[in-house]
C-alpha positions as CSV (number, residue, x, y, z in Angstrom):
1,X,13.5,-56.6,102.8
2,X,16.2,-57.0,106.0
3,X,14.6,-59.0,108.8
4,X,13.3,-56.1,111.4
5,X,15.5,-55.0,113.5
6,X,15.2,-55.0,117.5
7,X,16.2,-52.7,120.3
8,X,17.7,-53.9,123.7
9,X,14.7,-55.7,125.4
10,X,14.5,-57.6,122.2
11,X,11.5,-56.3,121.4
12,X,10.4,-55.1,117.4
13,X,11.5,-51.7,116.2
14,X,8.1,-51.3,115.0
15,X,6.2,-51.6,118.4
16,X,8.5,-48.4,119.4
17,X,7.8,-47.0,116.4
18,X,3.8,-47.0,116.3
19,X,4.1,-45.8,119.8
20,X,6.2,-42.8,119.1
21,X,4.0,-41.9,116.3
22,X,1.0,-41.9,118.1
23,X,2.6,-39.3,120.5
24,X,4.1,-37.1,117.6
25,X,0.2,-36.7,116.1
26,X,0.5,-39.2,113.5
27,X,-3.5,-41.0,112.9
28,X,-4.0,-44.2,113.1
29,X,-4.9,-44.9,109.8
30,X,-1.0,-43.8,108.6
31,X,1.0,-44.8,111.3
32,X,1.5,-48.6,110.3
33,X,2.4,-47.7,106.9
34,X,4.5,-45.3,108.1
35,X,6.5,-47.1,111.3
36,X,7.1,-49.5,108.7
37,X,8.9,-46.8,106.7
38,X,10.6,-45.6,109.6
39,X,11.9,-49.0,110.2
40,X,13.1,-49.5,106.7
41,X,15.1,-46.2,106.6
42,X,16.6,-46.7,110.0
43,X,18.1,-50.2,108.6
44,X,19.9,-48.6,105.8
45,X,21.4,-46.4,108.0
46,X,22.6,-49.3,110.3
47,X,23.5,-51.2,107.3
48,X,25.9,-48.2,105.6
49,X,26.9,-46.2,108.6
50,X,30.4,-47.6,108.3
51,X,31.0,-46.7,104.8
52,X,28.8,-43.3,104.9
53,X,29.7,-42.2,108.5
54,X,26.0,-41.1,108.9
55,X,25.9,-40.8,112.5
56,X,27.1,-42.0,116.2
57,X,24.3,-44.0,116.8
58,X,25.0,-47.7,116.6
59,X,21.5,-48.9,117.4
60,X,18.3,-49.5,116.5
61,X,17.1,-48.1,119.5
62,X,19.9,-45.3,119.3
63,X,18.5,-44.2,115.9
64,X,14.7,-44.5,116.7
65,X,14.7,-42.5,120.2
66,X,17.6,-39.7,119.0
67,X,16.9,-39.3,115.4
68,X,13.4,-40.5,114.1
69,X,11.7,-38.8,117.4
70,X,13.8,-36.3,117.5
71,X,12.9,-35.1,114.3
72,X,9.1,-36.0,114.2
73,X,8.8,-33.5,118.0
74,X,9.0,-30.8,115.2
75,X,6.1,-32.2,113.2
76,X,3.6,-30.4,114.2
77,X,5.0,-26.7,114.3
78,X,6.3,-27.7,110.7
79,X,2.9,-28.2,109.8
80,X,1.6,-25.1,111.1
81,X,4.2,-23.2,109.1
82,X,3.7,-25.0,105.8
83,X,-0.1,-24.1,106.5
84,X,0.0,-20.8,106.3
85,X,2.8,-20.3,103.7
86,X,2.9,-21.2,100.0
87,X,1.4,-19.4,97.2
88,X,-1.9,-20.8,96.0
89,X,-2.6,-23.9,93.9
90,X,1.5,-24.3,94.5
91,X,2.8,-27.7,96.8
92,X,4.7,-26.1,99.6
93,X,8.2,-26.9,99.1
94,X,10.6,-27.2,102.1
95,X,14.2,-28.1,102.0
96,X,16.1,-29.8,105.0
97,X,19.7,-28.3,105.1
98,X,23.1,-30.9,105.5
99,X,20.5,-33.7,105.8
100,X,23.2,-36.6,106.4
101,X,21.4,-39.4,107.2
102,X,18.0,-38.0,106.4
103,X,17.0,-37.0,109.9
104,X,15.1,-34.6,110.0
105,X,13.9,-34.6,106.0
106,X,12.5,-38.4,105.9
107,X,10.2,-38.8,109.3
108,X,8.8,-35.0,107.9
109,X,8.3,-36.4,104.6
110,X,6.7,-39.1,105.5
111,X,4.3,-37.8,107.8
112,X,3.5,-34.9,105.1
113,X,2.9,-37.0,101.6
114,X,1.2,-33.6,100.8
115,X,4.2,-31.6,100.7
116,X,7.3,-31.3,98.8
117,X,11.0,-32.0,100.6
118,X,14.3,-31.4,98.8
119,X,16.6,-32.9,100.8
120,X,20.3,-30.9,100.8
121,X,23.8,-32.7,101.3
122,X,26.9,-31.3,100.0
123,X,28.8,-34.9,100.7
124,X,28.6,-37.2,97.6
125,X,28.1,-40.4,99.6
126,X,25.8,-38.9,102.0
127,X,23.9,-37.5,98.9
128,X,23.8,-40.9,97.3
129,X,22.7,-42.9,100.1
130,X,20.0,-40.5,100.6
131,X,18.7,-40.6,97.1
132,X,19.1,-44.7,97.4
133,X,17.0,-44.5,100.4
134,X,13.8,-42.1,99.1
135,X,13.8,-44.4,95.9
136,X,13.8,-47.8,98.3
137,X,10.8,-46.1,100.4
138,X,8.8,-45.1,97.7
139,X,9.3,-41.2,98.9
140,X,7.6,-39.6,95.6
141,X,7.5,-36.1,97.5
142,X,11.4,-36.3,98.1
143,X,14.3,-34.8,96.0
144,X,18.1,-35.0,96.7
145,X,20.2,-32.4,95.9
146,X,24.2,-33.3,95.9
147,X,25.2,-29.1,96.7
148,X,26.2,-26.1,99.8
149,X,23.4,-24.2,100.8
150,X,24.4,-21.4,98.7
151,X,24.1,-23.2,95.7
152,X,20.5,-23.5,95.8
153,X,17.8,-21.8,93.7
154,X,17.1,-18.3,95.7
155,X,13.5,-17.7,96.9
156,X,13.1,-21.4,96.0
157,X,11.8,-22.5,99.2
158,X,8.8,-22.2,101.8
159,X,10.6,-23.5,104.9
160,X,14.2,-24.6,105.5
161,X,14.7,-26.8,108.4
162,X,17.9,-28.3,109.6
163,X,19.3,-30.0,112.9
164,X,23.1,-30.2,112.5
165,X,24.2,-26.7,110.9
166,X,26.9,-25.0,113.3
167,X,26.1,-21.9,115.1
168,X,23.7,-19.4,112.9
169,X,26.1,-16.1,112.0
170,X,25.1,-13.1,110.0
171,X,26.7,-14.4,107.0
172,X,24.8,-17.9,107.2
173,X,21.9,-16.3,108.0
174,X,21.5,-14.0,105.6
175,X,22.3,-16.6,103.0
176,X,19.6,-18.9,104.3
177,X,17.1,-16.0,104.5
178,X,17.6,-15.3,100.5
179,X,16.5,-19.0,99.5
180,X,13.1,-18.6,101.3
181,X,10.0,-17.1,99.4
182,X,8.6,-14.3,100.6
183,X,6.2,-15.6,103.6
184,X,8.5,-18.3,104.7
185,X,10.1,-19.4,107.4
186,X,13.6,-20.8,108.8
187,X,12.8,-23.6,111.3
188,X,15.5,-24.9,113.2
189,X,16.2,-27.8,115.8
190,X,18.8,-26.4,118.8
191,X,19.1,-27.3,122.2
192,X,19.3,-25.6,125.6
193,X,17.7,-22.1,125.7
194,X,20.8,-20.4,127.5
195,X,22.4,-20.9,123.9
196,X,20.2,-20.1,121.8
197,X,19.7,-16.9,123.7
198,X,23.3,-16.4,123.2
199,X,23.1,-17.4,119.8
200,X,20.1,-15.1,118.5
201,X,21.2,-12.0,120.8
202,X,23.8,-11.2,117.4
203,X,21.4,-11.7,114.7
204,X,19.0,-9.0,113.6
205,X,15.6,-9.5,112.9
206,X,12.4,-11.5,114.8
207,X,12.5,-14.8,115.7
208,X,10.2,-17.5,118.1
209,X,11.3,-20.3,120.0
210,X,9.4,-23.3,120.5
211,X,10.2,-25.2,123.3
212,X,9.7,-29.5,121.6
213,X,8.7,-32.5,123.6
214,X,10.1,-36.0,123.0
215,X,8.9,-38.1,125.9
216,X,11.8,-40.9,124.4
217,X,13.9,-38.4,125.6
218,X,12.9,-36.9,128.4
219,X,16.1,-35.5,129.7
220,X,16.8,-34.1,126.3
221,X,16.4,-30.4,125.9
222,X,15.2,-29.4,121.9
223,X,13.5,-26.4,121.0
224,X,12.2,-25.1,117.1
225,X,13.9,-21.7,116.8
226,X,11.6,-20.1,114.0
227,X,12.5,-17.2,111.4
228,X,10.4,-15.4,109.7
229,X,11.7,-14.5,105.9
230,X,11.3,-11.2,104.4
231,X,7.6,-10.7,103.4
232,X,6.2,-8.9,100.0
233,X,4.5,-5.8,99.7
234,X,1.6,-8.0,99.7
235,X,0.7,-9.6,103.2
236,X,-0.7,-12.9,102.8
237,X,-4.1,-13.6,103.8
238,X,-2.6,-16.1,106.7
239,X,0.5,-14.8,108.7
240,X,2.0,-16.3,112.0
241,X,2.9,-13.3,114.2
242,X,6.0,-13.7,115.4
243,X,7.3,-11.8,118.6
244,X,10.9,-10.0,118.8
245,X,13.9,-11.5,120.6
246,X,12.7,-13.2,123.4
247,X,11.2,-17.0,124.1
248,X,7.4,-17.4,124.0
249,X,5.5,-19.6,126.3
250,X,3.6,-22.5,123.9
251,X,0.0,-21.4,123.4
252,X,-2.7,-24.1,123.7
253,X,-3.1,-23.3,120.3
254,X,-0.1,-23.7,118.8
255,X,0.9,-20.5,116.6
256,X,-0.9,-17.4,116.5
257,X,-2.1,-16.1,113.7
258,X,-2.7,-12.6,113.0
């Protein structure tokens, strides 16, 4: 394994690490398995960023703070959803859309062992690396598939989420909406409010925003902009409601169910 890698104050990438993950919800009992993961993933992406063009980060620290956090603020309204979707005795399967560098498919995976990822990336390399890195971390809950969007299995999916996708249109949308089962749920990472206002105001249909907190971050704005798919005849035991068109404030609960 490459020798651990350090941040600015010189300080292990793991004692940033275990401290994020105790913010993001991660228990005790998982989080040094887990940071050490973390670690290991974020050093293959130092080490083949040049050849893969992953991302801007050129950091340890960079990577940790923008991309690992970043991606684990959603963890726990991405647990809520796979909660309460997914057909019984079947894993919930959610697929992270033009995953690049793996952000934010891995941290998920990791933190949910329980659930199934399919990690999506049309670019060859990208693709490769990230099937290199699942197989180097052990990651027996991830997949790689080397495709578009489109290309994917319709109503294959519980939850898509994705970070880096360009602005949401009616076409993309509708596209996105067709490989969800019935039940699930589009969860997407965006930034400042004004734009996703702006951004949702031409699409049809519910939606929830969630605002996210990355204290690594703190002058950062990320929120989880949540769609519902198209539900069955059948309505599932365990729904989320989801309010029309507007933000919500963040319930001490988390999601409401109906």
């Amino acid at each position: 394994m490459p020798a651990a890698i350090t941040y600015q104050d010189g300080a292990p990438s793991g004692d940033l690490l275990r401290e994020g993950l105790a913010v993001f919800g991660v228990s005790p009992a998982d989080a040094p398995g887990m940071a050490e993961k973390l670690a290991r993933h974020v050093e293959e992406v130092l080490l083949h960023n040049r050849v893969f063009d992953l991302t801007a980060a050129r950091t340890g620290e960079d990577l940790i703070r923008a991309h690992v956090f970043d991606s684990l603020a959603g963890l726990p309204v991405v647990r809520e959803l796979a909660a309460v979707c997914g057909s019984a005795g079947a894993p919930v399967c959610i697929a992270d859309i033009g995953s690049g560098a793996g952000f934010p498919g891995i941290p998920l995976a990791l933190a949910m062992p329980d659930r199934q990822f399919i990690l999506v990336e049309r670019r060859g390399k990208r693709a490769d690396f990230l099937t290199g890195c699942a197989a180097i971390l052990g990651m027996d809950n991830v997949r790689v598939e080397k495709c578009d969007a489109d290309q994917l299995e319709k109503r294959g999916f519980d939850i898509l989420v994705f970070r880096a996708l360009t602005t949401l249109d009616r076409r993309s949308l509708r596209m996105l909406l067709a490989l969800i089962k019935p039940g699930g749920f589009i969860a997407a990472y965006k930034a400042r409010p004004e734009k996703i206002a702006a951004e949702m105001a031409a699409l049809p249909g519910a939606y929830e925003v969630r605002p996210l907190q990355n204290p690594f971050l703190p002058d950062h704005q990320r929120h989880l902009v949540i769609i519902p798919a198209a539900r069955g005849e059948k309505k599932p035991e365990s729904t989320i409601l989801m309010r029309s068109r507007h933000f919500l404030p963040v319930g001490r609960n988390g999601l409401t169910r109906q």
